[in-house]
N, C-alpha and C positions, 0 to 999 in steps of 0.2 A: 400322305393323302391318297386315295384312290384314284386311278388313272382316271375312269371316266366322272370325276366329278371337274366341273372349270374353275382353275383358276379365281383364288377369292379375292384377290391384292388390288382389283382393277376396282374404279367405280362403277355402280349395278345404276344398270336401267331403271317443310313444312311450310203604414202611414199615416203616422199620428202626426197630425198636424193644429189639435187641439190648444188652447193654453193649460191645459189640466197638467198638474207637477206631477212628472215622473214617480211612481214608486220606488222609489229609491229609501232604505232605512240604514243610516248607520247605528255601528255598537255604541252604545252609553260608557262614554269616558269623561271622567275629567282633565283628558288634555286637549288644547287649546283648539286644535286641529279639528277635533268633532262638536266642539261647544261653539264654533266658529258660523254666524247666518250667513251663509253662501248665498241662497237668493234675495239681505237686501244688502250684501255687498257685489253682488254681482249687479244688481238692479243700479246703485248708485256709479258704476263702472260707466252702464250703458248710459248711463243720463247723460256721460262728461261730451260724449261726441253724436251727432246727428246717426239714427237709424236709417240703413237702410233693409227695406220689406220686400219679400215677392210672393207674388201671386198663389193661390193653394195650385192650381196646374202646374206652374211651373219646379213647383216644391219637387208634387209626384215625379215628374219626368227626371229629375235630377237624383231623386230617391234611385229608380228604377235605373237610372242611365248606372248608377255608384253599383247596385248589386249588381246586373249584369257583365259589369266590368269586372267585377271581384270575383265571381264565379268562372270568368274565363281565366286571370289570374290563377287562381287556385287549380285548376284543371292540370295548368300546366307544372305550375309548383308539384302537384301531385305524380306526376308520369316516372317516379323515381322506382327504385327495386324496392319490395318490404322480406329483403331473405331471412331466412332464420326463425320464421314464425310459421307453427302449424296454424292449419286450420282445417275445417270440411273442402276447402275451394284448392282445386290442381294450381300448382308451378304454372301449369300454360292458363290456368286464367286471370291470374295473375300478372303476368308477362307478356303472354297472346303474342311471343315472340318465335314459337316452333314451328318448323316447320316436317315434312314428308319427305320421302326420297323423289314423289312421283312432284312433278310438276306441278306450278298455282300456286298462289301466295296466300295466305291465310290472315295477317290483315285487311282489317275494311279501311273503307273511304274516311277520310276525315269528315266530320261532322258539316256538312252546308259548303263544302268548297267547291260544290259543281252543282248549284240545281238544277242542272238539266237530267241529274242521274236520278232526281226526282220522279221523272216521269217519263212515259211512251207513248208513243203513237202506236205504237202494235199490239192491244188488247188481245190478249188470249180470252177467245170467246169462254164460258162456265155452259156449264161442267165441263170441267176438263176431264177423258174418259180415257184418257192413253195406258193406265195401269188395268183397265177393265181385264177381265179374265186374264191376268198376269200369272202365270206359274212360274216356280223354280225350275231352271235349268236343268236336263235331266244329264245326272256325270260323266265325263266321255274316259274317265280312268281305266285299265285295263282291271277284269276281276267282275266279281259275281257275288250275288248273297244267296247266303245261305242258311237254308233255317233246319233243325234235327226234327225227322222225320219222329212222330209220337212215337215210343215202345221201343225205337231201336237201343241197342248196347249202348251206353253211358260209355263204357270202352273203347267202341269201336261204332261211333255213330253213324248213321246215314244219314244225308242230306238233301233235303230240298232246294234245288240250284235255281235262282233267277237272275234277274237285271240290277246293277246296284239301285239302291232308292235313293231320292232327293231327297233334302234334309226332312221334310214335311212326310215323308212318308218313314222316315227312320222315328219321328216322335211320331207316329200313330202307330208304330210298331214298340216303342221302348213306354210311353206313357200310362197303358194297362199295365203293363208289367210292372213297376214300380210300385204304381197304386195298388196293385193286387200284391205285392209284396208286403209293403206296408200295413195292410189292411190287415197281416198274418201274424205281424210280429209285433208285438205288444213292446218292445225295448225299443223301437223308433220314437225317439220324441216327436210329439204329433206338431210343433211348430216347424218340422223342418220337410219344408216342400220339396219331394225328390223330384216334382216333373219343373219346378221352377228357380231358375239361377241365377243367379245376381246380377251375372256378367252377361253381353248380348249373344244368346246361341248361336251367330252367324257372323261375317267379318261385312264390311260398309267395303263397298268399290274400290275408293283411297285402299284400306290394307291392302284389297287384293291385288293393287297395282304393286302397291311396295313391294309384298312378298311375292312377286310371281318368280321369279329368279332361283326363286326356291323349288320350282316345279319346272317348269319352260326355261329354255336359251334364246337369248336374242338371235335371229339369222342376219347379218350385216349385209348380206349379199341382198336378200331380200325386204328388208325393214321390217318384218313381221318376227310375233314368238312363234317358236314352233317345240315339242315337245321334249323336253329335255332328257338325260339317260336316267336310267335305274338308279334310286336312291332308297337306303335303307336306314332307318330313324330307330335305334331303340329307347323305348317310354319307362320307365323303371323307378316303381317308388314303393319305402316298406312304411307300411302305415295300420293305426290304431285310430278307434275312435274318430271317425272322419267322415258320419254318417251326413251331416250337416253339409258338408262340399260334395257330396257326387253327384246333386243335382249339378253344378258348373262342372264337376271329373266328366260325366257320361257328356255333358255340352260339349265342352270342350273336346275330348277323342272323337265324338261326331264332327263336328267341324274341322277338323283337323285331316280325317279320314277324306272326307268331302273335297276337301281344298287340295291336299299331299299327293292321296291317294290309296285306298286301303290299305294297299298289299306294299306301301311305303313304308308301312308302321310296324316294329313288333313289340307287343307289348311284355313286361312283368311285373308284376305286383302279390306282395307277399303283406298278407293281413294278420293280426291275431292281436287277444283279450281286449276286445271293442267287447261294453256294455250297451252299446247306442244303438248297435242290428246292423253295424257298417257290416261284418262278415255275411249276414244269411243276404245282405240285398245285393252284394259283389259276388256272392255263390250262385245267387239264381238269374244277376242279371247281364251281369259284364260279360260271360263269356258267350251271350244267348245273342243280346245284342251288335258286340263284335262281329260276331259271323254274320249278319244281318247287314251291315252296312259294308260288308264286303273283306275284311280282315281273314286272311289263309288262319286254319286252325293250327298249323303250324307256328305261326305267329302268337298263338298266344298263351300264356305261360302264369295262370295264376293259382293262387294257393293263400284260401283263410281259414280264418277260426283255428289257426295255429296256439298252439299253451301259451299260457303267460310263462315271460322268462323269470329263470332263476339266479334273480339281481344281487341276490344276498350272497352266492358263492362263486361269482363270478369277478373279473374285473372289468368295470362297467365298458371302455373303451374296447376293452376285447371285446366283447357281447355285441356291440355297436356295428363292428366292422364286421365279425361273422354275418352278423344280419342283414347288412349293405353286399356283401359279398353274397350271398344265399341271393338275394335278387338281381344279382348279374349273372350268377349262374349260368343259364344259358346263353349270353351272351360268350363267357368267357370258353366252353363246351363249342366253338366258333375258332377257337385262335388258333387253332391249326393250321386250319388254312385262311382263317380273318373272312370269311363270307359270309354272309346272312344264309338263314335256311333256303331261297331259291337261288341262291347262287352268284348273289349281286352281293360289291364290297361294300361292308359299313360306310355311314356317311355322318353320324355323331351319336351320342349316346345322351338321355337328355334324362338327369337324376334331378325327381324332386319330392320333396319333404311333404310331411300334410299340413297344404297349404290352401289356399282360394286360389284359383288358375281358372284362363279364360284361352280359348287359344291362338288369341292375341300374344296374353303374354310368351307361348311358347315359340309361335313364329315371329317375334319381339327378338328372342334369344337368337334363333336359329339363325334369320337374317345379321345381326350383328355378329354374328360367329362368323360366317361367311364375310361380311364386309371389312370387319377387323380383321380376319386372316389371323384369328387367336386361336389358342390351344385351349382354353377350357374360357365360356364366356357366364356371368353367374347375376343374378338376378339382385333386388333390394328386399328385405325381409321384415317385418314389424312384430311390434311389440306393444301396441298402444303407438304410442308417438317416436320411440325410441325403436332404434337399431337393434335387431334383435340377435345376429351369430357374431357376436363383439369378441368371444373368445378366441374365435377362428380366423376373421379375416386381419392383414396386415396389411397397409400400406406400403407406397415403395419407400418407404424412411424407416419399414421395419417394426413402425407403432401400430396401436390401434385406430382403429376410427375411431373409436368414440371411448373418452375415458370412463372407466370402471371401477367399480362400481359408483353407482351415483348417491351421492350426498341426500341425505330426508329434505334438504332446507334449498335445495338445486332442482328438485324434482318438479318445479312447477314454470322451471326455467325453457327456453329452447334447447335442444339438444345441440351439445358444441359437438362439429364433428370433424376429424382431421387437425388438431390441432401440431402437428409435426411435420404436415403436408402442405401446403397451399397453394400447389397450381393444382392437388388433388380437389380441394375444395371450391377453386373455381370452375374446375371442370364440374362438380355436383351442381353446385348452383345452377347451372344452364344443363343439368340431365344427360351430360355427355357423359357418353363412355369412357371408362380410365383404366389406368393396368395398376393392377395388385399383386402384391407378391405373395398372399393365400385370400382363398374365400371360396364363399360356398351358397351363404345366403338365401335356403330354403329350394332352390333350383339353379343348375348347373348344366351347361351343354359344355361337352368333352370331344375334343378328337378322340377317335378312339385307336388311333397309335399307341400311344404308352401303355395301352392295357395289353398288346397283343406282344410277342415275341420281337425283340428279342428283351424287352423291358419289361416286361408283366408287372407291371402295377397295380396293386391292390390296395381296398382300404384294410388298416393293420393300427395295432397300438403302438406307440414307442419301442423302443428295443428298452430291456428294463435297465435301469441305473450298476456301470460297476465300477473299481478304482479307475479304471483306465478309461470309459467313456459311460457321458452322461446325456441323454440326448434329450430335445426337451419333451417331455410327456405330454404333446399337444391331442385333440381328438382324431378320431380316425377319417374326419372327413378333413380335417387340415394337410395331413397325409398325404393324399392326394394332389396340394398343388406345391407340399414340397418336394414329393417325388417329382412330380413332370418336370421342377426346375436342375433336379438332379441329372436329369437326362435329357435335357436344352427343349424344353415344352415351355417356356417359360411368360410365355402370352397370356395371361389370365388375365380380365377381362369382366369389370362391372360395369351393369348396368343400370345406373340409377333410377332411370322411368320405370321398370321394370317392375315392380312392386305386389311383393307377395307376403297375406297374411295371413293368419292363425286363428284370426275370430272373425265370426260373422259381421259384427259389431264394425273393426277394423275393415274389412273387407268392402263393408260399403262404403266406408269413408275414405277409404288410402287406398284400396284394392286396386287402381285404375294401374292404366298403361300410358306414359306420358310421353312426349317426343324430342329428341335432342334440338337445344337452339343452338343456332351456330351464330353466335355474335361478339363483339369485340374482336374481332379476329381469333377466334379459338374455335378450330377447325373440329365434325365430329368425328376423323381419322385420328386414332393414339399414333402418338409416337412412343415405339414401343423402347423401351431400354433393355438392352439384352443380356442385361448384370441384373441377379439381385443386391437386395440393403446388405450396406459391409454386418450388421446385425440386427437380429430381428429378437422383439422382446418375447418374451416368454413365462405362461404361467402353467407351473408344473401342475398335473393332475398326480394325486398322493395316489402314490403306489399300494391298492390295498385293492379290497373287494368290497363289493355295495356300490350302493348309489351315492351314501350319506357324506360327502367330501367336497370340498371348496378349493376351487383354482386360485382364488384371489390374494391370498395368504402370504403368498411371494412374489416375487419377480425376479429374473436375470435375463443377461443378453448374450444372444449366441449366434454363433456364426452361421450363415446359410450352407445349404449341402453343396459339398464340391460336386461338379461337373466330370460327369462319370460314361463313358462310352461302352458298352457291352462290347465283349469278346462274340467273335462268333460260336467257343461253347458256351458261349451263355443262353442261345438261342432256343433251352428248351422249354415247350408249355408248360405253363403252370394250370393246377385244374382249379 
């Protein structure tokens, strides 16, 4: 880890009272049972002993007194867990058992057990006018925006240099563009709002408490934050067709920018064969924008409207990793000397898929990076209701989450998940963080040690199958956490709340960011084991070329990678 990042390991600063007979109709039988006159054998019953009658008041009040009580009853019967069942409604409303890292408890009062919490004697007089000309804070980040002066060199631009903007001023700068973008390109589906996002373009006070730690140091000496060192964040994802998310992508990098710090971020992103106009509105807008909200052009690093690959003469996990690798590029054009382009050391690498992201969920990751003191921290992924990188991730027992494939006649079932795990599953239940021995899960925050010398770690295919060694032909982003475990990185690190999807549809429904509960005594600190599973299962991907090929077909189980220490000649960069 970089000298001047601190220390992650410590804790950081959630009534018929008629005589009318009941309609009541039994089935027509001929046994005894329903041929049987209940009301004048009941009638002859009551003759045998003296009635006694009350009053219709008194009836009601009895009526009334019975449901009231049965309703309290029930209330409590009901305070039980309902896990295992989706729905549109979050884990915490459900529960309303999470809480925050920042202070305040997030239950309310019990229902009438203090009526004096009813009321006040301190009327806040109306209108209340205290938000009256309320603006956005203007950013104290260090860095400048900057917009390309009209006609200069595309090459070699020139710059119109100002003040960074507040959020409100970076959408009256990004909002025409879009719309004018859009308005050009006829391949935009016109349901998808590029100036509007799902997720909320800004973070609630609460986040900003949580994640300040991520920006600012505590000063013990003084009680106060104060500003913390240079931290550099690489953003890196290759992506198709994903015109529908970059109203929440551009959200998100603004807010992020806003919060971090511009010139905390470097971005890459490698586009290509989107039919949707994801390339011409990431050509004209992403890198116009960046500079606008304050991002060094050094920092940013994109390239669309790349060919469509040639999936048919390739082998697909090769093709996978080259393309993963093409977007760290310049990251790894760094490992020399491990510094970001102004000269401050990496602080994580944060790889994700195309997915629905708010930048909750990324400072979600980044803080739990930090506060688990993990090596690679990875997000929850969907699929409709179902787990969606089931090929990739394992448990620490070496299984899957979730069993594979699923049954046509189970499809409407809950998803069972961890069934070879289950303190892994009680940790899901309550959103906590857990360690896994691979995942990936649509986004991914990386130390970025194992990428740099003397480990150079890349994403790669299997080595191919020969008499003497068989390795399993997992994908190239599984690769990934079993190299770091090869080389003692072995903190890998999901997170449940975390939740990232693939459809709009999903996205509204699951897309949220949810918060760990810490209850029963189950702490939101892993304990981490520093062993992986004596075996991890395995489904071979068939050794060929194309796409057209099924993992599911087999299974074996294989040993995890020994623990491997580089030589110091092994220290040299890889490009």
């Amino acid at each position: 880890m970089p000298p001047d990042i601190p220390k992650r390991n410590g804790p950081l600063p959630q009534y018929i009272s008629s005589q009318r007979v009941p309609h009541i109709r039994t089935p027509l039988s001929s046994a005894s049972f329903f041929n049987t006159n209940f009301k004048t054998a009941g009638r002859n019953m009551s003759n045998s002993r003296p009635r006694m009658s009350l009053s219709k008041p008194i009836v009601r009040v009895l009526l009334v007194g019975s449901v009231l009580i049965g309703l309290v009853l029930l209330s409590r019967l009901g305070g039980g867990k309902d896990d295992g069942a989706w729905d549109a409604s979050s884990w915490s409303d459900h529960h309303a058992g999470g809480r925050l890292v920042s202070p305040g408890s997030r239950r309310g009062w019990p229902l009438w057990d203090n009526p004096s919490k009813l009321h006040t004697d301190q009327a806040q007089s109306r209108p209340i006018l205290t938000r009256q000309n309320a603006t956005l804070p203007r950013p104290t980040h260090p860095g400048k925006s900057r917009r390309i002066k009209p006609d200069s060199d595309p090459d070699n631009p020139e710059y119109i240099e100002g003040p960074l903007p507040t959020l409100d001023e970076a959408w009256e700068f990004l909002h025409p563009l879009l719309r004018e973008i859009k308005s050009r390109t006829p391949s935009v589906p016109q349901e998808h709002e590029l100036t509007e996002p799902i997720f909320p373009p800004f973070l609630r006070d609460d986040l900003k408490e949580r994640y300040r730690h991520l920006r600012d140091v505590f000063d013990g000496n003084t009680g106060q934050w104060v500003r913390g060192p240079e931290r550099r964040w690489y953003l890196v994802t290759v992506c198709r067709q994903v015109a529908g998310m970059l109203a929440d992508w551009f959200a998100a990098w603004t807010v992020l920018a806003d919060f971090l710090g511009p010139e905390s971020l470097v971005f890459s992103l490698l586009e290509g064969d989107s039919a949707d106009g994801s390339g011409e509105i990431l050509a004209h807008a992403m890198r116009a924008h960046l500079l606008n909200i304050g991002v060094p052009p050094s920092n940013i690093h994109i390239r669309t409207q790349l060919p469509a690959l040639d999936w048919d003469n390739h082998h697909r996990i090769e093709l996978l990793a080259q393309m993963r690798n093409s977007g760290m590029q310049p990251f790894y054009d760094t490992a020399a000397t491990g510094l970001s382009p102004d000269g401050h050391p990496w602080t994580g690498i944060v790889f994700y898929n195309d997915v629905y992201l708010s930048a909750t969920h990324f400072l979600e990751l980044m803080h739990q990076h930090f506060k688990q003191d993990a090596d690679m921290t990875c997000g929850w992924d969907h699929a409709g209701k179902w787990f969606y990188d089931g090929w990739v991730a394992r448990d620490m027992s070496g299984d899957l989450f979730t069993p594979f494939p699923v049954k046509e006649e189970d499809k409407d079932l809950p998803q069972k998940l961890f069934p070879s795990s289950p303190e892994t599953l009680q940790r899901f239940k309550r959103i906590l963080p857990f360690q896994a021995f691979a995942a990936w899960n649509g986004i991914a925050v990386m130390t970025p040690e194992p990428f740099l010398p003397p480990y150079n770690v890349r994403f790669r295919r299997a080595t191919p199958r020969t008499e003497d060694f068989w390795e399993c032909q997992a994908s190239e982003s599984s690769f990934i956490s079993w190299d770091f475990w090869k080389y003692g990185f072995g903190r890998i690190a999901v997170v449940p709340g975390v939740h990232a999807t693939y459809g709009k549809q999903d996205a509204m429904l699951r897309g949220w960011v949810e918060w760990p509960s810490e209850e029963d005594q189950h702490d939101e600190n892993i304990r981490w084991n520093p062993n992986p599973p004596h075996k991890i299962r395995c489904h071979d991907w068939p050794d060929g070329l194309g796409k057209g090929f099924w993992a599911w077909d087999t299974v074996r189980w294989v040993k995890p990678p020994k623990l491997e220490i580089p030589s110091a000649s092994e220290t040299i960069v890889q490009s």
